[in-house]
N, C-alpha and C positions, 0 to 999 in steps of 0.2 A: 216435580217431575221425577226427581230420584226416589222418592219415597210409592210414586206410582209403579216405575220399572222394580225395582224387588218384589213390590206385590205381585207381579207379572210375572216377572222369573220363578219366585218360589209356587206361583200354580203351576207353572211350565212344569216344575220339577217334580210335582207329585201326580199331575196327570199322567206325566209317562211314565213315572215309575207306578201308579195304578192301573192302568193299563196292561201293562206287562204283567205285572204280576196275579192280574183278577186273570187273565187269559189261562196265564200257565195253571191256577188255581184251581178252576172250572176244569182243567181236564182230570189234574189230578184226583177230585172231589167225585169225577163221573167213574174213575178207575177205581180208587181207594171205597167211596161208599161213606168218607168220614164225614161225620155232622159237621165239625170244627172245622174243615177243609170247604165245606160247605158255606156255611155261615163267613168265610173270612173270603170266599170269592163275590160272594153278596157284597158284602163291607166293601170290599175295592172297589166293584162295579159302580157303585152307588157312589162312591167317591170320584168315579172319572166323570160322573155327574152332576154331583156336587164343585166338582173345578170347574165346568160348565158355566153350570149358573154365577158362579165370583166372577167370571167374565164378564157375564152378562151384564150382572152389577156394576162393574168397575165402568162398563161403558156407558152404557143408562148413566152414571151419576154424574158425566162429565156434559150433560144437555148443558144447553144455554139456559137463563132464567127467561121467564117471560110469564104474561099479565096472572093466569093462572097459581105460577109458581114461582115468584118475586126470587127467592133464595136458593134457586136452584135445584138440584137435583141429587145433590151429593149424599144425601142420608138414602138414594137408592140401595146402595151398596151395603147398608146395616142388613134393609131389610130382606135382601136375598142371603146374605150372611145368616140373617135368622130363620130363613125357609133351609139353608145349609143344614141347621143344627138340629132342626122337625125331621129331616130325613135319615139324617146321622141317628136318632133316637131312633122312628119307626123302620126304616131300609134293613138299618143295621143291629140296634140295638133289642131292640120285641123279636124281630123273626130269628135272631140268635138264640136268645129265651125261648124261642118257640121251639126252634129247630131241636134245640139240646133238651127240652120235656119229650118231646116224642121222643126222642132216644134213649131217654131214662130205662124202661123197658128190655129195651132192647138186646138179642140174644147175639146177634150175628158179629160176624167179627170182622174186622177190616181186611180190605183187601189189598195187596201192594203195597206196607204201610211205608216202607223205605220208600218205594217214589215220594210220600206224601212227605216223608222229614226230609227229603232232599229238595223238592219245592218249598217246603217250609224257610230251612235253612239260605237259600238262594233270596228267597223273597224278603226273608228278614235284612238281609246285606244290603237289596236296593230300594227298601224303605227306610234303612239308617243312611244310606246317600241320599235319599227325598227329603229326611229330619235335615240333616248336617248341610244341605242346600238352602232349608229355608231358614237355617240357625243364624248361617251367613249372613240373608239379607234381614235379616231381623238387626243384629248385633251392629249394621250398616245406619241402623234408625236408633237405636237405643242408643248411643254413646257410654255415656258414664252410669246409665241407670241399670237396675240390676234386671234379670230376665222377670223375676216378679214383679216390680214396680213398675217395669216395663209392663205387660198383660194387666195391670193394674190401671194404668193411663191413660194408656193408647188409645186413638180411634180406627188403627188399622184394623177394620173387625176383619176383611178378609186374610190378611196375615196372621192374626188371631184363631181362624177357622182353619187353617190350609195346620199352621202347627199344634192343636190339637188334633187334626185329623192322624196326621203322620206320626204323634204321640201316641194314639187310639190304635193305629194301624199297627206299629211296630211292637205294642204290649201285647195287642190281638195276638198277633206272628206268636211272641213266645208263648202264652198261654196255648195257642193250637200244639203246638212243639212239644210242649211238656207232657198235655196230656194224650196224642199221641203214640209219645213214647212211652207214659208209662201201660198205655192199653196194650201195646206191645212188649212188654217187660212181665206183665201181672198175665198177659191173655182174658184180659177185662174188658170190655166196649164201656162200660159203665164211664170210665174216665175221660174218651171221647166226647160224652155227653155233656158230663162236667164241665170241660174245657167251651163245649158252645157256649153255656148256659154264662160259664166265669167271661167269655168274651160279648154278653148280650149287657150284660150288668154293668163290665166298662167302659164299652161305648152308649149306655143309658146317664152314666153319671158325666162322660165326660161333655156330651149335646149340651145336659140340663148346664152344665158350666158356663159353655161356650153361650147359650142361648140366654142365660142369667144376665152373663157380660154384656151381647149384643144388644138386648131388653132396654139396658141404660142409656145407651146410644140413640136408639130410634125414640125412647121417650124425651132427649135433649140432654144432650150430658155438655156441665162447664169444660172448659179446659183444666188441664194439669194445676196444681196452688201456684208451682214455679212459673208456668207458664202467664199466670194469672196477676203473679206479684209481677215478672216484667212491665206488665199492661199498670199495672196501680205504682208503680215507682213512676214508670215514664210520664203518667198523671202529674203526679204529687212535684216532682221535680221541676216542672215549666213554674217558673218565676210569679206567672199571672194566674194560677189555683192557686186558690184559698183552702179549699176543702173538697173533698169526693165524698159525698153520698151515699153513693149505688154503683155497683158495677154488674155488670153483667154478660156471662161469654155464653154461645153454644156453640155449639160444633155441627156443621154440615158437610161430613165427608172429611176432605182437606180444606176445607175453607171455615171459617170461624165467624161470627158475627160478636160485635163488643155494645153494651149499651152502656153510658156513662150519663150518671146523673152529678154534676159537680158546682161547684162555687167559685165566681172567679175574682179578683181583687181589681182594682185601679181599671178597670173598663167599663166603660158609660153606657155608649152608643152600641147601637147591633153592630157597626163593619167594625168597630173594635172586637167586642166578641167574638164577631165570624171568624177575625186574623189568627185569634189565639184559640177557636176549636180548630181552624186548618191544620193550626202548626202543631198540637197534641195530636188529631189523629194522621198526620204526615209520619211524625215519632213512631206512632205508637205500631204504624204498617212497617215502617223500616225499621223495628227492633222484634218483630213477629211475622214473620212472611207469611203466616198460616188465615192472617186478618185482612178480609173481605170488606166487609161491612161493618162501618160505626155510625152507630146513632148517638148524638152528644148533646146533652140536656143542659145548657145553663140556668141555674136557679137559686135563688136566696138563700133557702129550706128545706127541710129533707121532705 
């Protein structure tokens, strides 16, 4: 539940801080005429939309199971995660490339450009309070791992999606800023364009990223090694295994499914068996809360 509420919080915190900002954005961009000013009120709009949809997700994945869908529902939530990172690519990424070639050309010069670095500046401050909001509840789930091995791990893909977004968001800001100022510095447009173009290309690489990660997820990703060796210790430890075979974890959401193919010693009969698969996957749920569902295979032979 606590792993739910942060993912909850940190959409909270980037929807209004997108919000706010794609609003102020869009006027500035109608005033100014700037491509980059342009392109980076897209990007946000697009993002109070993309925080939309992880909603959607996070709720859709918490259905009950039923005869249909035995294991529930919980990989709903990759897969909007991964229509996130389609949008984040075409919303934001291609029509920035777009925006900034048509302006390659282009003669005309900005208008009001100080409005434009003054929204700029403003927006950049409450898109590093939307990063440094969901750093929180990230840093809340990772403990001792690091932020890489964390994004390496994890199945939070919406936590995942929300802090590349505000990564994506916050480099956009300066890249529009710089080039901006220098089109007002030089009396060049040319730089404006540049700036969409450099802002269409970061948020192109940072989707394929985000969408690579999620990929692994919806195709069935194991859990973590460490998460995995808890599970093959707590095995191996019970007095009546002899030997584990196979193991096997995936990840559905927050919930985990383990298949255990094992060998067990000094048991005869089935209700012996039965006692000592109870008591492994009794262990092996209260030493992993993340674990759902075990299927547990007694057998001679691999």
């Amino acid at each position: 539940m606590s792993h739910e509420s942060s993912s909850i919080k940190s959409i909270i915190y980037a929807f209004l801080a997108n919000l706010g900002i794609a609003i102020i954005k869009t006027i500035a961009a109608i005033i100014t005429g700037s491509g980059s000013m342009l392109a980076e009120s897209i990007h946000s709009f697009a993002d109070c939309g993309n925080q939309g949809l992880l909603f959607l997700g996070i709720r859709r994945s918490k259905k009950n199971p039923n005869p249909d869908h035995p294991m529930g529902y919980g990989k709903e939530i990759y897969f909007w995660s991964f229509i996130v990172a389609i949008i984040l690519f075409s919303m934001g990424g291609v029509f920035s490339i777009y925006e900034g070639i048509h302006k390659l050309n282009s003669t005309e010069l900005l208008t009001n450009p100080y409005m434009a670095i003054i929204v700029l500046a403003i927006s950049i401050v409450l898109e590093g309070a939307s990063l440094m909001g969901c750093l929180k509840e990230v840093n809340k789930i990772r403990a001792n791992q690091s932020l890489f091995r964390w994004l390496q791990d994890s199945n939070k893909s919406e936590l995942i999606v929300v802090l590349g977004e505000d990564i994506a968001a916050l480099l956009g800001l300066t890249f529009a800023l710089i080039a901006i100022t220098l089109s007002v510095i030089t009396g060049n447009p040319i730089y404006d364009a540049i700036g969409s173009i450099g802002i269409g290309v970061l948020l192109t690489i940072i989707s394929f990223l985000i969408g690579f990660k999620v990929k692994g997820l919806l195709i069935g990703k194991s859990l973590p090694p460490d998460e995995r060796e808890i599970i093959m210790n707590t095995i191996i430890n019970n007095p009546k295994v002899e030997k584990v075979f196979n193991l096997i974890t995936v990840q559905f959401g927050d919930n985990t499914m383990v298949a255990v193919k094992a060998k067990f010693k000094d048991a005869k009969t089935i209700d012996e068996i039965s006692e000592e698969i109870n008591t492994c996957e009794k262990e092996i749920k209260n030493n992993l809360l993340s674990v759902k569902w075990i299927f547990f295979e007694p057998d001679n032979k691999e």
